[in-house]
N, C-alpha and C positions, 0 to 999 in steps of 0.2 A: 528605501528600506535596506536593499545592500550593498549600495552603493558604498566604495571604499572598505567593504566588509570582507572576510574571509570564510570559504565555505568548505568544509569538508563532505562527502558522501561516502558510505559503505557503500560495498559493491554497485561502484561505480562503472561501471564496464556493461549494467545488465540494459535492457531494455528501458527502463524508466529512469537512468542512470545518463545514459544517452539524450533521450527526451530533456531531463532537468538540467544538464548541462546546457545543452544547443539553447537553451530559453535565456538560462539566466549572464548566460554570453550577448545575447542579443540583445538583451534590455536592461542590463547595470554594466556597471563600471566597478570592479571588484577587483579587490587586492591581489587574493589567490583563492585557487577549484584546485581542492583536493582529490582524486580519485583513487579510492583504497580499495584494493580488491587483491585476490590472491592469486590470478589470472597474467601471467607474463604476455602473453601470445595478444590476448583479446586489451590488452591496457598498449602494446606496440600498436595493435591495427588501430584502438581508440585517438591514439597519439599525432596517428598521421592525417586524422580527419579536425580533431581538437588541437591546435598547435598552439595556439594562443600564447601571449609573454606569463599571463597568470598561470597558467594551469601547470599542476603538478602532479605525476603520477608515483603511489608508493604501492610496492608488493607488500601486502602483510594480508594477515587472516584476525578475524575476530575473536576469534579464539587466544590470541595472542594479547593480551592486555598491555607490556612493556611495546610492543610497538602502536599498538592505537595511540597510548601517551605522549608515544613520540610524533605521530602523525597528526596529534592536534594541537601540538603547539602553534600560540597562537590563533588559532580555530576563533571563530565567533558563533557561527553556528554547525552543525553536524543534523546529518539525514541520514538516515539508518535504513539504508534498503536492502543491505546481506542477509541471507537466507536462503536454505534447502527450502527448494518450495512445490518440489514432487512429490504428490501424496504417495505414489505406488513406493518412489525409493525411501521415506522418512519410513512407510510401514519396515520395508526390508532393511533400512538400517537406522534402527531407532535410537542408538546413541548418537551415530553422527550428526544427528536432526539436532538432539539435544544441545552436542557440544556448541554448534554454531546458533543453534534461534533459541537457544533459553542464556546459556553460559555467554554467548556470547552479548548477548543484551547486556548482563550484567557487565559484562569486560568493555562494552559502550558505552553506559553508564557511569561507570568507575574514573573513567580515562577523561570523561568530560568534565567530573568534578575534579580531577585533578589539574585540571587543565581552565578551569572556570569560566567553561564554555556559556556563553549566553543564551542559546535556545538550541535543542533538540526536540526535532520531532521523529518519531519511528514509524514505519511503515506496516499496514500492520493487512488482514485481509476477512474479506467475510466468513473464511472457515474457523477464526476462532471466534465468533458467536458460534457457543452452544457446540462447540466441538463433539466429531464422531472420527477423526483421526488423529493421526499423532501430528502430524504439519499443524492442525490448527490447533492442537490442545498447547501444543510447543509456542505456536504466536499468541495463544488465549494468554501463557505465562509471559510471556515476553513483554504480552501489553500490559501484565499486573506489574512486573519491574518497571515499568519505564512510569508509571502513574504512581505507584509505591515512591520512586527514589527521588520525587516532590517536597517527602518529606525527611529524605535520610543528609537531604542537599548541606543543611544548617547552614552554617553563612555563608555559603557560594550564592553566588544570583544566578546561577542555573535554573532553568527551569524544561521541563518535558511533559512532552504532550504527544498524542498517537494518533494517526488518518487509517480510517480501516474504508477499503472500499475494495468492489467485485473485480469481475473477469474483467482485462484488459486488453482491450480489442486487437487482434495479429499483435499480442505479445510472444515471447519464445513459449512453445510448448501450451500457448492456447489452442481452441477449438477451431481458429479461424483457418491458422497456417496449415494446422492438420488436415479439415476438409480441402483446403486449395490443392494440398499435395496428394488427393484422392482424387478430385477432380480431372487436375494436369494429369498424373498416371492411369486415366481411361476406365474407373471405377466405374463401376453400372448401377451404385447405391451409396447411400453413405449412413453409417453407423450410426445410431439414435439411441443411450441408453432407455430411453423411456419418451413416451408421449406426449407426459404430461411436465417433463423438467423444463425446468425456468432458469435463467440466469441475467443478472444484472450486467451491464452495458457500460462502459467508459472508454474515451479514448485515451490513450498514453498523456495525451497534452493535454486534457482536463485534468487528469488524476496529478498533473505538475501544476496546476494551476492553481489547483485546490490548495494544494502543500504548500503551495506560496501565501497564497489569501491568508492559511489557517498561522503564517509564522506572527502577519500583524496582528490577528484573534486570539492570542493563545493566553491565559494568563499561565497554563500548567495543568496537569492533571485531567484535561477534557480525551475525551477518547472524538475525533471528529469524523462524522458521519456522511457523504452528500446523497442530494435527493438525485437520484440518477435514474435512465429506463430500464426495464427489464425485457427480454426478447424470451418467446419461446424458444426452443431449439429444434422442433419441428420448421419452423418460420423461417428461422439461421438456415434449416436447409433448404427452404423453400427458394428465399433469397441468394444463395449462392448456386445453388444448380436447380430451377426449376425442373429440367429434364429427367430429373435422374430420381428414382424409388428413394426409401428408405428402408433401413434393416435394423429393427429393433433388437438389441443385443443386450438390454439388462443391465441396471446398476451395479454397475463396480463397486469393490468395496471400498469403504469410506466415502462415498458420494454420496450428495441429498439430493430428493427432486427439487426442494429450493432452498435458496442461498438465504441464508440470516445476517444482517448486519446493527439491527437494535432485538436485543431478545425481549419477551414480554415479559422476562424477570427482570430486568432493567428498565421498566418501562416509568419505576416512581425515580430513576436519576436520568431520566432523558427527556431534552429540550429540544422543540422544534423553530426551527428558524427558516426565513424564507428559501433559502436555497438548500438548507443539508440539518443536519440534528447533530446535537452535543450530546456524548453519556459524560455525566457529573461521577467524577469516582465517589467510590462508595466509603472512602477511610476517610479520616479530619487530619487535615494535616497542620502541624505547627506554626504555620504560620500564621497571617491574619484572615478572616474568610473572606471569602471571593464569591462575586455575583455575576456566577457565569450564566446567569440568563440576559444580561447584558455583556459582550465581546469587548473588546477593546476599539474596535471600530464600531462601536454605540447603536449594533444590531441587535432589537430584541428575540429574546426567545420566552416560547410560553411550555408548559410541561405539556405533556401528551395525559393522554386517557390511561388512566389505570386499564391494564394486560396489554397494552398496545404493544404489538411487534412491525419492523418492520422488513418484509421479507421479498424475494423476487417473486414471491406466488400472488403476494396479494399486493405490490404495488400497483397505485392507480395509476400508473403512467408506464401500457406496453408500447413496443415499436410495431407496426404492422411491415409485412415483406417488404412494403415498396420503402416505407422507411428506414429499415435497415439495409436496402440496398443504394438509398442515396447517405447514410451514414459512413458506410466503407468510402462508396465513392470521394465523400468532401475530406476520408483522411487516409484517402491512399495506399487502405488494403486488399 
């Protein structure tokens, strides 16, 4: 699939950035890996672990659209993983959220059809289902641009499509790394906004996997969904420090007790498939229609039940302690 292909990624340098590279090093033969990020310091340390003859690193920001153009020429495909993705700072600086996860989607967008890139997919996450802050109301917009500009393409063979999935297991600034560094520092509890909160489960290397799978799936415009576990987070602390209390401290603001990744208002454009679900966008686009309940790798999908949502609270597939402590184990956090 990209083999002798060219790859571009936005912030390239983050955690899932790392992950997507070391993969598709491993298993294609690729012209060049672009990594675009606005990061000097973390693209030098990236560089000395990544050396490869393909690989390329450019400084720019998203926000900058005359350099994204420039950094995808020649591009075949682009992955769009740039983004402020701390709820407390997008609240405390709610243009800066803007200018890169909304402005910059579109300055993504723009740069790809100028550039007549063949497939973008955007990275997209559970909090803009049904958004209650500004991070995911910012990616709720992000996914309507990147589903929207399906139809603004006109004769470029562009086409874009969006992977929304949960917390990513000992990513920067998840739950994981946090309780370990409570633990290692002689903590006698660990923090639990609530009892009853859930959250969804992915490794780093599923969540690249995924993105891979969906580049063969894609016709454009699907929002891609995977069936993945959900973990209490009582459990999370059960499994990482049996010994140790908990101290219930209350929902933050802009937190849910559970994560939404198909809303029950999207439940008459979402298709269930054996391993993840499709949301069908909700506009018509100009081109010819498309029968996304069949993929292009000739997987079927069938529609779900009218209200159907699917959420961390009521997935049927939880992890129990012992399972989420041999999950860390097989991926080495």
């Amino acid at each position: 699939m990209l083999n002798g292909k060219s790859i571009l990624i936005t912030g390239g340098t983050g955690s899932f950035g790392k992950q997507f590279i070391k993969t598709i090093l491993a298993r294609y033969k690729l012209n060049r890996v672009v990594v675009y990020s606005r990061d000097e310091l973390k693209q030098f340390e990236m560089s000395q672990e990544f050396d490869a003859p393909e690989m390329r690193y450019f400084i720019g920001d998203v926000r900058d659209r005359d350099r994204l153009k420039q950094a995808m020429r020649g591009i075949d495909y682009v992955i769009h993983a740039a983004a402020l993705k701390q709820v407390p700072t997008a609240e405390y600086n709610p243009m800066e959220c803007i200018k890169t996860n909304v402005y910059g989607a579109e300055n993504v967008i723009m740069a790809s059809l100028d550039n007549n890139i063949e497939a973008v997919i955007a990275l997209s996450t559970d909090k803009a289902a049904n958004p209650i802050n500004l991070y995911g109301a910012s990616k709720l917009a992000s996914d309507k641009l990147f589903v929207a500009a399906n139809n603004i393409a006109g004769g470029h063979r562009t086409i874009f499509s969006v992977v929304r999935y949960g917390n990513v297991v000992g990513s920067r600034g998840s739950v994981v790394p946090f309780f370990k560094k409570l633990i290692s520092g002689g903590a006698n509890a660990l923090p639990i906004t609530d009892e009853r909160m859930t959250r969804f489960w992915i490794s780093l290397q599923q969540g690249v996997d995924f993105v891979l799978k969906n580049i063969k799936r894609m016709y454009g415009g699907e929002i891609f969904v995977p069936k993945i576990p959900s973990v209490k987070i009582v459990d999370l602390a059960a499994a990482m420090a049996p010994e140790l209390g908990i101290n219930i401290i209350g929902i933050r603001p802009g937190e849910k007790l559970h994560e939404v990744m198909c809303p029950a208002d999207d439940a008459h454009l979402t298709l269930e498939f054996h391993d993840h679900f499709v949301i069908r966008p909700s506009i018509r686009f100009t081109r010819s229609e498309v029968d996304y309940a069949r993929n292009k790798l000739d997987e079927q999908g069938l529609s779900v039940a009218p209200g159907f949502e699917y959420n961390s609270g009521n997935n049927p597939h939880f992890l129990t302690v012992e399972e989420i402590q041999r999950f860390h184990a097989e991926i080495g956090v």
